[in-house]
KEKE-3310 file (N, C-alpha, C; in steps of 0.2 Angstrom, whole numbers, plus 5000, padded with zeros to 4 digits):
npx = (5476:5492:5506:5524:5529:5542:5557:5568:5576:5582:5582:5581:5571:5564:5561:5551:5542:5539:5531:5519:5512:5508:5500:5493:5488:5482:5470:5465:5462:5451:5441:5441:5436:5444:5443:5450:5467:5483:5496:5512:5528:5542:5557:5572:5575:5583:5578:5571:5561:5551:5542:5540:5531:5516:5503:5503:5504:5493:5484:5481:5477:5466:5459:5456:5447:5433:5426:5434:5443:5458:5472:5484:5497:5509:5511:5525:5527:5537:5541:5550:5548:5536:5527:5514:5503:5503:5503:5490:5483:5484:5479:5467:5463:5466:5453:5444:5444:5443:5430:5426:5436:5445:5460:5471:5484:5498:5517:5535:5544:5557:5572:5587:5593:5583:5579:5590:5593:5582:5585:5579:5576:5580:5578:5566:5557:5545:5538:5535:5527:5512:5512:5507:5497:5489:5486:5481:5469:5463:5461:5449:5436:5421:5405:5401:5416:5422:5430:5443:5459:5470:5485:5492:5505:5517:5526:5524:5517:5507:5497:5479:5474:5464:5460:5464:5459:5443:5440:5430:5426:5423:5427:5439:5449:5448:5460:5474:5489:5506:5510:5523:5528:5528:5526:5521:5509:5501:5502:5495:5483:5480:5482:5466:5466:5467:5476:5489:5499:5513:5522:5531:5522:5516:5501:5498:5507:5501:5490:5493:5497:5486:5480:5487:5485:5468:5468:5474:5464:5453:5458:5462:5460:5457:5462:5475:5469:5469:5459:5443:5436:5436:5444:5445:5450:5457:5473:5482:5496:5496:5506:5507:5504:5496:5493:5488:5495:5500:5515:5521:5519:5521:5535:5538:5532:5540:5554:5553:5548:5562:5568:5562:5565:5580:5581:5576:5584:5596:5594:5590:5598:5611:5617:5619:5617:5601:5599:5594:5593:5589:5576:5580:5585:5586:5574:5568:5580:5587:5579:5577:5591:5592:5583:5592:5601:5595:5590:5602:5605:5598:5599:5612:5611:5601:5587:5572:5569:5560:5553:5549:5543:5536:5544:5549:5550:5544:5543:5532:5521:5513:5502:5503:5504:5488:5470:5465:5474:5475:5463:5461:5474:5468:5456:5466:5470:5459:5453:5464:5460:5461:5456:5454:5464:5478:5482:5501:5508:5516:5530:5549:5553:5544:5536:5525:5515:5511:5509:5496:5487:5487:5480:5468:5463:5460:5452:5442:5439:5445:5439:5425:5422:5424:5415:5402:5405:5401:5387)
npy = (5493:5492:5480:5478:5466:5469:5470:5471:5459:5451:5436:5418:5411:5425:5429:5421:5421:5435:5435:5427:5434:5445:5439:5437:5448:5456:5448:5454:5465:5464:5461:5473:5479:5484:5489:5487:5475:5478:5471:5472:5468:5463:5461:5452:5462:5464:5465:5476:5473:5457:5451:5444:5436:5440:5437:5423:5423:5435:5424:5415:5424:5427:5416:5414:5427:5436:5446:5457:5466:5462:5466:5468:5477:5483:5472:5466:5472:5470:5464:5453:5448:5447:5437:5446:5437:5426:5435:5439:5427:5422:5433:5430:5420:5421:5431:5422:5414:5421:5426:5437:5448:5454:5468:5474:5482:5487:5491:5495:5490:5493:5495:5492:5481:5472:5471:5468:5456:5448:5449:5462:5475:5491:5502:5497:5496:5506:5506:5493:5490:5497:5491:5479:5480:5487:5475:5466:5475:5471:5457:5447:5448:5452:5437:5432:5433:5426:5426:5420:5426:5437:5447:5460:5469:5482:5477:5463:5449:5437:5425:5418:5413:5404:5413:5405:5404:5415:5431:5433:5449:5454:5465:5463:5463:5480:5491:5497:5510:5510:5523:5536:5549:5563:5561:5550:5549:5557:5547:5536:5544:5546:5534:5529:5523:5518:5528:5524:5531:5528:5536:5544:5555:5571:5578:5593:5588:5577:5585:5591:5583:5576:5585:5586:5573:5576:5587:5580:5570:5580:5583:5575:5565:5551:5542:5535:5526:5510:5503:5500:5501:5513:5519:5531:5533:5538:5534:5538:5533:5530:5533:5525:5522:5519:5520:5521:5529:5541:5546:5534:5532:5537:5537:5524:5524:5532:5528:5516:5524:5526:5517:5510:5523:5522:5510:5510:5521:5512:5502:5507:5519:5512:5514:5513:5497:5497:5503:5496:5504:5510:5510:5518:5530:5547:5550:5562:5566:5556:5553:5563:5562:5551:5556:5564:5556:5548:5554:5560:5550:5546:5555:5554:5542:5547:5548:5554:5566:5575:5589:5582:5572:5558:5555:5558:5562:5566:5571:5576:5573:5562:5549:5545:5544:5545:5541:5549:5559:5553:5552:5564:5569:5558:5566:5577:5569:5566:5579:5584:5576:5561:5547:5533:5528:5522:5513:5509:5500:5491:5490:5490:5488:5490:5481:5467:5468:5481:5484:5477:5485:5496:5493:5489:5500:5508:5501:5501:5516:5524:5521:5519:5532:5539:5531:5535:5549:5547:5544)
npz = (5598:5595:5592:5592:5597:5606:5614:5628:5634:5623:5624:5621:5630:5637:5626:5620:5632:5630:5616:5621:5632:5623:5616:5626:5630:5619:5619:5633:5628:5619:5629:5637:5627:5618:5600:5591:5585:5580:5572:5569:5554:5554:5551:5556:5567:5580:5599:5593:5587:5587:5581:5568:5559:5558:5553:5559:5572:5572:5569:5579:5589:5583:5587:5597:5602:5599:5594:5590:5581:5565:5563:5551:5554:5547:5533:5523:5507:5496:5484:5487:5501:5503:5491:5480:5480:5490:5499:5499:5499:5512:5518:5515:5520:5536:5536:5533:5543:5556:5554:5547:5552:5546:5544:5532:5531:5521:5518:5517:5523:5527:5533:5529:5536:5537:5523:5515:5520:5514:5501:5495:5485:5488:5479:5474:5480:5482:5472:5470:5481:5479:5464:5473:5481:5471:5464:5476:5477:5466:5466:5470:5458:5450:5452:5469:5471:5461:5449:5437:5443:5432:5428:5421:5424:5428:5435:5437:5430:5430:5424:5419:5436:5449:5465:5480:5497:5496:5502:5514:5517:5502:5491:5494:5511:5520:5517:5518:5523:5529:5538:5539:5535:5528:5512:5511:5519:5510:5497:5502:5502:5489:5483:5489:5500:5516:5531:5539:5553:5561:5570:5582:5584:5590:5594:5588:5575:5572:5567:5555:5547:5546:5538:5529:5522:5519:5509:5500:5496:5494:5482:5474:5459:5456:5449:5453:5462:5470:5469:5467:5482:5491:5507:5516:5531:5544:5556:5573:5579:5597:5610:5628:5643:5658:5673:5691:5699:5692:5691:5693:5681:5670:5673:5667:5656:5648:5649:5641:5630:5628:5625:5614:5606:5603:5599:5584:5580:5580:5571:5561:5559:5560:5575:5591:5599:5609:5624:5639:5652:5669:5683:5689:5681:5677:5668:5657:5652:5648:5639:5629:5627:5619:5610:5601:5599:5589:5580:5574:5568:5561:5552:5546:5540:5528:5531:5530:5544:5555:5552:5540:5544:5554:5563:5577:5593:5605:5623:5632:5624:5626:5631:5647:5661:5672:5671:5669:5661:5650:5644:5641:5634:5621:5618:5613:5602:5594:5590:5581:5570:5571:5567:5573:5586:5589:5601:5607:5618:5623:5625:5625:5638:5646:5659:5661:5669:5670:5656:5656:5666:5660:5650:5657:5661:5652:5646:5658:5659:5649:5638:5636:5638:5628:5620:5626:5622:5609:5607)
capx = (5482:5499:5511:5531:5534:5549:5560:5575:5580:5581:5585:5576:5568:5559:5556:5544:5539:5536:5524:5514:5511:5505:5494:5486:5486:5476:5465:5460:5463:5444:5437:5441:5432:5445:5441:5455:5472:5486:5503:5516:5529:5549:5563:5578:5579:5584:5574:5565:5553:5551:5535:5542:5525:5511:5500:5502:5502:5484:5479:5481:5472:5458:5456:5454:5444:5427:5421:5438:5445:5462:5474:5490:5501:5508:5512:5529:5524:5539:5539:5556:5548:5527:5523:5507:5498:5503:5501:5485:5480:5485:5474:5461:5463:5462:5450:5438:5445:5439:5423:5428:5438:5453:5461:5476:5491:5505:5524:5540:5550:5563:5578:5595:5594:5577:5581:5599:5590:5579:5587:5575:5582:5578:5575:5560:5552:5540:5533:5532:5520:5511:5507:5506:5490:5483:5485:5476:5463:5456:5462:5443:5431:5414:5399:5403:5424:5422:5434:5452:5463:5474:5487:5498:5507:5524:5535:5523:5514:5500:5492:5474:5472:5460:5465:5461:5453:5441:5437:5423:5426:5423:5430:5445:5448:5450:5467:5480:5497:5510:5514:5530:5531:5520:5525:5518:5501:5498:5501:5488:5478:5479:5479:5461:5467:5469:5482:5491:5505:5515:5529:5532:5521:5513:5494:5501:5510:5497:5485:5496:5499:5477:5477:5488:5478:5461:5471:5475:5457:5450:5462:5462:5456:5456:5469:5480:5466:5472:5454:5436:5433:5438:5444:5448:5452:5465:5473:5487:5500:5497:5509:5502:5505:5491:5492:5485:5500:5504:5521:5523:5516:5526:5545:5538:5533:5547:5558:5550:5548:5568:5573:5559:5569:5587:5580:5576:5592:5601:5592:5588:5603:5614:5617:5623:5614:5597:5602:5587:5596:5586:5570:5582:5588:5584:5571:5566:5587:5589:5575:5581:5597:5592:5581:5596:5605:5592:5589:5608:5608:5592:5602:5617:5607:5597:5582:5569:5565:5558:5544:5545:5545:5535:5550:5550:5551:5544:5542:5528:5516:5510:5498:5507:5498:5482:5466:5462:5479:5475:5456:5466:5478:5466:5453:5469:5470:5454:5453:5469:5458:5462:5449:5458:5470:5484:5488:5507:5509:5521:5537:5553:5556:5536:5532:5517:5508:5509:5503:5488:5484:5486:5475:5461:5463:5457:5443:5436:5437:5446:5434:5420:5421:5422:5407:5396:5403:5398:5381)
capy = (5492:5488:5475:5476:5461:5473:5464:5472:5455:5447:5429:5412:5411:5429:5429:5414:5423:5440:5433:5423:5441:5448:5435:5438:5456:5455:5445:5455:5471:5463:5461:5478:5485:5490:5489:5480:5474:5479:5469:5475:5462:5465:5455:5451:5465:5458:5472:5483:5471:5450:5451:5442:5432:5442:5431:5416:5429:5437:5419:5413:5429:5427:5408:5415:5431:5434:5453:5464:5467:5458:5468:5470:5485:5482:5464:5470:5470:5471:5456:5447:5448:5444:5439:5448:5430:5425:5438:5442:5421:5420:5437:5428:5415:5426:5434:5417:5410:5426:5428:5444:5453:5457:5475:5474:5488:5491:5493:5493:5484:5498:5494:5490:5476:5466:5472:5463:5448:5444:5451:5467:5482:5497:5506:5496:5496:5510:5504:5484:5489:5501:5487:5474:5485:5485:5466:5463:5477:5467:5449:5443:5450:5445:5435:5428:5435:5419:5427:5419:5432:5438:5453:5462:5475:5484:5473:5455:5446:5431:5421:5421:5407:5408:5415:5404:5407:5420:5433:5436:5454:5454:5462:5462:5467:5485:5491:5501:5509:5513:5533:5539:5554:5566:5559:5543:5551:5559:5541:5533:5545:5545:5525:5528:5519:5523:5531:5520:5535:5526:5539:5546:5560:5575:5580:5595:5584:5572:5589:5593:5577:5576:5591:5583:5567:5578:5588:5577:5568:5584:5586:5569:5560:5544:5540:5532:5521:5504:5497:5503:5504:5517:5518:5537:5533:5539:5532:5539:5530:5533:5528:5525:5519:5522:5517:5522:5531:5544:5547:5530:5527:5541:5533:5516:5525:5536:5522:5512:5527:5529:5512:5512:5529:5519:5503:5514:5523:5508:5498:5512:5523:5512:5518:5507:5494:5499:5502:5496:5507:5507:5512:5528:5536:5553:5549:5565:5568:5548:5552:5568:5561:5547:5556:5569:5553:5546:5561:5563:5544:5543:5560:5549:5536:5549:5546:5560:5566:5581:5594:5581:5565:5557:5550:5564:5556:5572:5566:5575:5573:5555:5549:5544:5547:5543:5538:5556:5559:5550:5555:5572:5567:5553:5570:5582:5567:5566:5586:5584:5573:5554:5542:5530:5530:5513:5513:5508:5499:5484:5492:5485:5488:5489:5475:5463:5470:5488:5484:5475:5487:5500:5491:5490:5509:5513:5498:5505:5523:5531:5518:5524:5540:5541:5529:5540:5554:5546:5541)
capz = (5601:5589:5593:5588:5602:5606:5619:5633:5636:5618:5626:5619:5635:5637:5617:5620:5636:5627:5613:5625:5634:5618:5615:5631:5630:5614:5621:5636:5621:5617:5636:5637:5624:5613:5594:5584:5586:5573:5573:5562:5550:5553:5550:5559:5571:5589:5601:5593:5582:5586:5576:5561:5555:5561:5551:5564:5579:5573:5568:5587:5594:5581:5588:5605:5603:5592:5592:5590:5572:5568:5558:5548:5552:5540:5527:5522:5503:5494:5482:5489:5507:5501:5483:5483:5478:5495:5505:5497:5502:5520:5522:5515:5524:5541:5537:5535:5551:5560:5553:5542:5554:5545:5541:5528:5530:5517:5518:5515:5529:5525:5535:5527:5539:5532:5513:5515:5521:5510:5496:5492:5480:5490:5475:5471:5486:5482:5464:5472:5487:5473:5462:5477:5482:5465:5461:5479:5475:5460:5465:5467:5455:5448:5454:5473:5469:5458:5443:5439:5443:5427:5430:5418:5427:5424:5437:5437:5425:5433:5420:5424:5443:5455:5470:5486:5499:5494:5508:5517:5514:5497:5484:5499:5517:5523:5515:5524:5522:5533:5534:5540:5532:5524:5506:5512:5521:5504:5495:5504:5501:5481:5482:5489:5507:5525:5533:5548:5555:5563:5572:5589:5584:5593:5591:5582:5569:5566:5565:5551:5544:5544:5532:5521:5519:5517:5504:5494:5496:5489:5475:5468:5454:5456:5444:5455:5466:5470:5471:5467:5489:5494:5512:5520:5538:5546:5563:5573:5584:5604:5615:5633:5649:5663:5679:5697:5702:5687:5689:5689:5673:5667:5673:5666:5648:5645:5648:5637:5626:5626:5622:5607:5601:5603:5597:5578:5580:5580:5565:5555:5556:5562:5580:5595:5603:5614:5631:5642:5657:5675:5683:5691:5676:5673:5660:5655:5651:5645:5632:5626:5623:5616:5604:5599:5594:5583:5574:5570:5563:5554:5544:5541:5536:5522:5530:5535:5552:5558:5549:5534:5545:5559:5565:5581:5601:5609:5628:5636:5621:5624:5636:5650:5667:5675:5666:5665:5657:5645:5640:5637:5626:5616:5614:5608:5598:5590:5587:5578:5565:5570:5568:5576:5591:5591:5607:5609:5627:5623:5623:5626:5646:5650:5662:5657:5673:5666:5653:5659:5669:5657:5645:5660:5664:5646:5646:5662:5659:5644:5630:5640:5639:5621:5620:5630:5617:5601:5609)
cpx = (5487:5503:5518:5532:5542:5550:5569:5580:5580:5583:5579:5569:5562:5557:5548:5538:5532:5529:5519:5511:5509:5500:5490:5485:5481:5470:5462:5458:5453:5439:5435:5438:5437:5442:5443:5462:5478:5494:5507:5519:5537:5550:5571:5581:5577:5583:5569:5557:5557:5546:5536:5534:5518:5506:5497:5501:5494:5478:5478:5478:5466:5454:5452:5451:5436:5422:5431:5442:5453:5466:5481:5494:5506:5512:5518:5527:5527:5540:5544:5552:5539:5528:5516:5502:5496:5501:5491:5480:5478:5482:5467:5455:5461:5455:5442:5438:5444:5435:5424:5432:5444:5454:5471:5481:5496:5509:5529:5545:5558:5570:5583:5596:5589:5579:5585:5597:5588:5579:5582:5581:5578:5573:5567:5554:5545:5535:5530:5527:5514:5507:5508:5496:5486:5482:5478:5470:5457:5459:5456:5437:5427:5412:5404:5413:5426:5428:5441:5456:5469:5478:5492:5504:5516:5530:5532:5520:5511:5495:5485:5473:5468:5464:5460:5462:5450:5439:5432:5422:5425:5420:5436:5444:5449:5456:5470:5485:5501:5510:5519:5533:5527:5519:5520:5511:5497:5496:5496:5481:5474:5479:5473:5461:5469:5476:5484:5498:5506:5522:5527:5525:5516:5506:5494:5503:5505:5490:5485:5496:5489:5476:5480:5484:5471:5463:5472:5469:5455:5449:5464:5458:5451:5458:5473:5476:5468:5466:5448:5432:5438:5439:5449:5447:5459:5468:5481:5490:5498:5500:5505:5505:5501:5492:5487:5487:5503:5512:5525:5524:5520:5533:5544:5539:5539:5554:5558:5551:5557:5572:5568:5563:5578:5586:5579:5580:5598:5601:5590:5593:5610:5620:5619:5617:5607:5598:5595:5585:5589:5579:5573:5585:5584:5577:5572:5575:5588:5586:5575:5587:5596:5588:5587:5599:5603:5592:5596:5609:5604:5596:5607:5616:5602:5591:5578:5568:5564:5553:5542:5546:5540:5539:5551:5548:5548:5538:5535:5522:5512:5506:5500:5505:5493:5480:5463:5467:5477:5467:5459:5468:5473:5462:5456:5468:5467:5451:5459:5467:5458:5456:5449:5467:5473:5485:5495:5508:5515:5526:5543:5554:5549:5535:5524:5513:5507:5506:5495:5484:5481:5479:5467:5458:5459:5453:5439:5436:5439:5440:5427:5417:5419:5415:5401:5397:5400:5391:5378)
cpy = (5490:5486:5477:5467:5464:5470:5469:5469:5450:5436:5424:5412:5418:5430:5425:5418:5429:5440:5430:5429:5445:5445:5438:5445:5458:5452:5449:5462:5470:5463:5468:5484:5487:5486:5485:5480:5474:5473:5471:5468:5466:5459:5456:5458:5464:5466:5473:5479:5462:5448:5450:5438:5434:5436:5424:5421:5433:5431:5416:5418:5429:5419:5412:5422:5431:5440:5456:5462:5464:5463:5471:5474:5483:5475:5469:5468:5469:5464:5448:5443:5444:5443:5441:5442:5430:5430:5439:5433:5422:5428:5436:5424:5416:5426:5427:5416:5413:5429:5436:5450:5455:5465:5471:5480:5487:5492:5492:5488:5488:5499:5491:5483:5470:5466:5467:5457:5444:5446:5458:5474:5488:5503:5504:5496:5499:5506:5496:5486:5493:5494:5481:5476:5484:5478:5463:5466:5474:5459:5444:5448:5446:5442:5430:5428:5427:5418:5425:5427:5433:5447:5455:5468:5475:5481:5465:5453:5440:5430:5419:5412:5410:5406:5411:5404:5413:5424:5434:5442:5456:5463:5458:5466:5474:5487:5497:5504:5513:5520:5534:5546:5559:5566:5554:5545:5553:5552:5539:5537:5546:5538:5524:5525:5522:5524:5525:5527:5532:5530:5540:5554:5565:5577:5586:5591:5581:5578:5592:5588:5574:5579:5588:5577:5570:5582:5588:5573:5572:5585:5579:5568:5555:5538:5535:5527:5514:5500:5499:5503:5507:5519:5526:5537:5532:5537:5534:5535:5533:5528:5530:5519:5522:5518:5522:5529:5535:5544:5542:5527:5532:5540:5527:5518:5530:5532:5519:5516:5529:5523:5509:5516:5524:5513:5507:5516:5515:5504:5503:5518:5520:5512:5512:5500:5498:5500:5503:5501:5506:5513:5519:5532:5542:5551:5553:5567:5563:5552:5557:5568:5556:5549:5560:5564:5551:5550:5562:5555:5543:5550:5556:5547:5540:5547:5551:5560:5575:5583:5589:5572:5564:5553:5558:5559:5565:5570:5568:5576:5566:5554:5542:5547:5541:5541:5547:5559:5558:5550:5561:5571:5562:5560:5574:5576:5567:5572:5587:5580:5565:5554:5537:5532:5524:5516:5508:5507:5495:5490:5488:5484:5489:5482:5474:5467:5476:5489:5481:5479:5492:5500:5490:5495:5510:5507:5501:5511:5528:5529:5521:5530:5543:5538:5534:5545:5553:5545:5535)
cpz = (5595:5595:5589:5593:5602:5614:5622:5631:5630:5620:5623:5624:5636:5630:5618:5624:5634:5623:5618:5627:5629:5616:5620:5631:5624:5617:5626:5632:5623:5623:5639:5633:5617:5603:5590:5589:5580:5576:5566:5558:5551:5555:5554:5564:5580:5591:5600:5590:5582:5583:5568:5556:5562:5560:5556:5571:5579:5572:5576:5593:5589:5585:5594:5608:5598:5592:5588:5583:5572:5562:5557:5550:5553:5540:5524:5512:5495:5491:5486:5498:5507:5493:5482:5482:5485:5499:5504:5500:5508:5522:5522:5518:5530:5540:5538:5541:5555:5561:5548:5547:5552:5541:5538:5526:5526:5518:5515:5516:5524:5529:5531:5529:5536:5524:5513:5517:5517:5501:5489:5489:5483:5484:5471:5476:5484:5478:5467:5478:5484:5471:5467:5477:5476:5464:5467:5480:5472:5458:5464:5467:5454:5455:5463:5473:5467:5451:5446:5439:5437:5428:5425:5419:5425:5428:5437:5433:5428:5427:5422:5426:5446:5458:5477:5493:5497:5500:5511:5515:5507:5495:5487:5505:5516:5521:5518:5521:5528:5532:5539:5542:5527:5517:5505:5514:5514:5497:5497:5502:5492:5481:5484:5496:5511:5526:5539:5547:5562:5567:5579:5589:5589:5590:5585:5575:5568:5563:5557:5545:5542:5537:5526:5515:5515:5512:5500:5492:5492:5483:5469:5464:5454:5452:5447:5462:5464:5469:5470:5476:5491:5501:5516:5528:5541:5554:5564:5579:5593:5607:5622:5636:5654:5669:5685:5698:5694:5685:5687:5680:5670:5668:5667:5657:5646:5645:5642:5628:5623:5622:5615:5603:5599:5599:5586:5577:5577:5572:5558:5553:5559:5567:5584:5595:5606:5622:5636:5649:5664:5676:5687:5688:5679:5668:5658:5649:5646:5637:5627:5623:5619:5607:5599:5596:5590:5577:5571:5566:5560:5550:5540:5537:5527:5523:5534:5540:5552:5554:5543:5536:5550:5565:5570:5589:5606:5618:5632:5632:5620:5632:5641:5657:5669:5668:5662:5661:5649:5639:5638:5634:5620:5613:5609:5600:5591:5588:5581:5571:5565:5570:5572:5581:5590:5598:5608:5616:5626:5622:5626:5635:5650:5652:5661:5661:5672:5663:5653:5661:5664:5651:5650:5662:5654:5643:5652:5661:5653:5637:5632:5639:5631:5618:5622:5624:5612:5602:5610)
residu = (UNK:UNK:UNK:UNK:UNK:UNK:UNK:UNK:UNK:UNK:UNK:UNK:UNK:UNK:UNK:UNK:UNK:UNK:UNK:UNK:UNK:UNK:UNK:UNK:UNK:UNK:UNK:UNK:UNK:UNK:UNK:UNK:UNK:UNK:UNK:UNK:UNK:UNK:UNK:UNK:UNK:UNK:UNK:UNK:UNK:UNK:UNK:UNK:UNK:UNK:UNK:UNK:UNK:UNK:UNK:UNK:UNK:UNK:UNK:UNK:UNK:UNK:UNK:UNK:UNK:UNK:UNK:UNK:UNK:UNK:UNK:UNK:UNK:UNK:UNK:UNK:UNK:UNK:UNK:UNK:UNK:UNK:UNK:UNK:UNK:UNK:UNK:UNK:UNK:UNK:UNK:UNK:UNK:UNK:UNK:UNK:UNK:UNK:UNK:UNK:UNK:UNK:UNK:UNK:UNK:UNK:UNK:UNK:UNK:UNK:UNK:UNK:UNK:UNK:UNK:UNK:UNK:UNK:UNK:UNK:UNK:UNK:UNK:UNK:UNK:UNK:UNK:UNK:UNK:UNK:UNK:UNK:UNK:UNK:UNK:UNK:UNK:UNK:UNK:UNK:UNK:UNK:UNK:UNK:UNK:UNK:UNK:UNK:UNK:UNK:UNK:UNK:UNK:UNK:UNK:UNK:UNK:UNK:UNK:UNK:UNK:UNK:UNK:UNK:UNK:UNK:UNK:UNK:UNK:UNK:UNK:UNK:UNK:UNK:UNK:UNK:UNK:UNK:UNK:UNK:UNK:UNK:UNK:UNK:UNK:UNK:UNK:UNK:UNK:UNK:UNK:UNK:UNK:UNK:UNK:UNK:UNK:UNK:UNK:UNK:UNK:UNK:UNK:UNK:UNK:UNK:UNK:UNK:UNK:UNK:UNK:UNK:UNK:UNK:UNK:UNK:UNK:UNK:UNK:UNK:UNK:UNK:UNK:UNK:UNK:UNK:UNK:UNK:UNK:UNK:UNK:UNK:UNK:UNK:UNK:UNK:UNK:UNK:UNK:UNK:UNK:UNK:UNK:UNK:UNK:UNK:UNK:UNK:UNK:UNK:UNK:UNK:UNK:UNK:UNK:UNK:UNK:UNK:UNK:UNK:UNK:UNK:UNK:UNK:UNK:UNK:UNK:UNK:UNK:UNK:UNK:UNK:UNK:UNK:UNK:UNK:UNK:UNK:UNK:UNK:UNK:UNK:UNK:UNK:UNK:UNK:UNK:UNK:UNK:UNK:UNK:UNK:UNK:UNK:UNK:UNK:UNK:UNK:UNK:UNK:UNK:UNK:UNK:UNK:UNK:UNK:UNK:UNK:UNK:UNK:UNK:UNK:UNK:UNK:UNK:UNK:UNK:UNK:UNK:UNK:UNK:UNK:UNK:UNK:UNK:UNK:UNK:UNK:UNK:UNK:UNK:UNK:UNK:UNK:UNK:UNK:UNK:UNK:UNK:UNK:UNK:UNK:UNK:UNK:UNK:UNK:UNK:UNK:UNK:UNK:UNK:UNK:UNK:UNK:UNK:UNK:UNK:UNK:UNK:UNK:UNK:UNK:UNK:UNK:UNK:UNK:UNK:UNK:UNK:UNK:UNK:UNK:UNK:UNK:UNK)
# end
């Protein structure tokens, strides 16, 4: 499961509410079987993302879980926002206080809105989470990762300290990076680290967006590895709402799914507000037009979308239904090449007990299923 703590009703009050509902949703995430938990890291966008300090968000579900994996998506890595020191401590720190369960993702935190904040230069983005990745590749080397860390790189310079805590996972945890885009699917997979794709996409696209990652797998070197472990797993976005009553679960996530499309629109191509609109819309019409708007302000904005983007809202390709719905769509999933599914539940207009349920419908029957397949 990934977390935004994306939020309707942005008020003090359901803020507090929200996270607490996250919390617990993680929590029963583990009773239920599933595998890991990702949370992302954005800045100041009211809506779409109140998941500002994951870090303290997956340190209060590692307290009160003790099998399911706790992990990043994504540590925004861009030096203004993480100095890689730090971000590279407080995962190592997790990773003690969870017994070794941390996975560590990669980004940009690429809005106009977060960059302006913290005073990031767009144009550096790419090279600063580049060598963030390397510095924390080979932060602890040597006997017991016992060596002072010493870095000469072409944007930081660290005089050689040791770095503390040292992780369980030694050399470092499981490394990650956001993909978007199939620039970025191919990045990851020359840095030698996993895919996270992170869009709206359809099984087609991620089956697309596979080939490139294993493409570039093939035809690498290893020139441009961030780490001597190598990590080729790939995991694609599922959004998902299951309930009893399909069509319910089909109003609740196309909703959900619209004001997700609206809430991007807004912060990434500068588009109105999110409009949370009612349980009688049209959806099918809502979310069609909501994605027509996205797509014409992520152009404004100079930002890709469509066959060279994962940034696509396509309504009846997500698993949205029964439980059998949903075993269908996770298989096209896994024929399409994921290794991993996220399931996306939280969304801004899903009520908590949707997601609860949604998250019991795929502990009791879709995790299941795939269990019995692997044997």
């Amino acid at each position: 499961m990934i977390f935004e703590a994306q939020m309707a009703d942005a008020s003090a009050a359901n803020e507090r509410q929200v996270l607490a509902d996250c919390v617990d949703q993680a929590v029963f995430a583990e009773e239920m079987g599933f595998d890991r938990v990702w949370a992302v890291e954005h800045h100041c966008l009211r809506w779409y993302a109140h998941m500002s300090a994951p870090e303290v968000f997956l340190s209060w579900v590692a307290a009160r879980t003790s099998r399911i994996r706790i992990g990043h998506g994504v540590v925004c890595m861009p030096f203004n926002y993480n100095h890689p020191i730090r971000a590279a401590e407080r995962a190592a720190m997790l990773d003690n206080l969870s017994g070794g369960r941390l996975d560590l993702g990669a980004g940009r935190g690429a809005t106009l809105q977060e960059m302006s904040a913290m005073g990031v230069d767009p144009d550096r983005t790419y090279s600063e989470v580049e060598e963030a990745l390397r510095m924390i590749g080979n932060m602890w080397r040597g006997p017991d990762g016992g060596e002072d860390f010493e870095w000469h790189g072409e944007l930081l310079q660290v005089a050689p300290h040791p770095i503390l805590p040292r992780p369980v996972q030694l050399p470092h945890p499981p490394l990650y990076l956001a993909c978007t885009k199939n620039d970025t699917v191919a990045l990851a997979a020359e840095y030698g680290i996993g895919s996270l794709v992170l869009g709206f996409s359809g099984p087609e696209d991620i089956a697309a967006l596979r080939t490139i990652y294993d493409d570039t797998i093939a035809a690498r070197t290893g020139k441009r590895f961030v780490s001597s472990e190598v990590n080729n797993h790939f995991s694609a976005l599922c959004p998902t709402i299951v309930l009893d009553d399909k069509d319910d679960a089909f109003k609740v996530g196309a909703r959900g799914q619209r004001f997700f499309a609206e809430a991007i629109a807004h912060w990434y191509g500068s588009g109105p507000p999110p409009n949370p609109g009612t349980e009688d819309d049209d959806q099918r019409a809502e979310i069609e037009g909501s994605a027509e708007r996205m797509v014409a302000r992520l152009h404004e904005a100079k930002i890709p979308v469509g066959p060279n983007s994962t940034f696509t809202f396509n309504l009846v390709e997500h698993a949205y239904g029964d439980w059998r719905d949903a075993i269908a769509y996770a298989e096209r999933l896994e024929e399409a090449g994921a290794d991993e599914v996220m399931c996306l539940i939280q969304m801004g207009t899903v009520p908590q007990q949707a997601c609860m349920d949604t998250i019991r419908a795929w502990g009791e029957k879709v995790i299941p299923h795939f269990r019995a397949k692997a044997g």
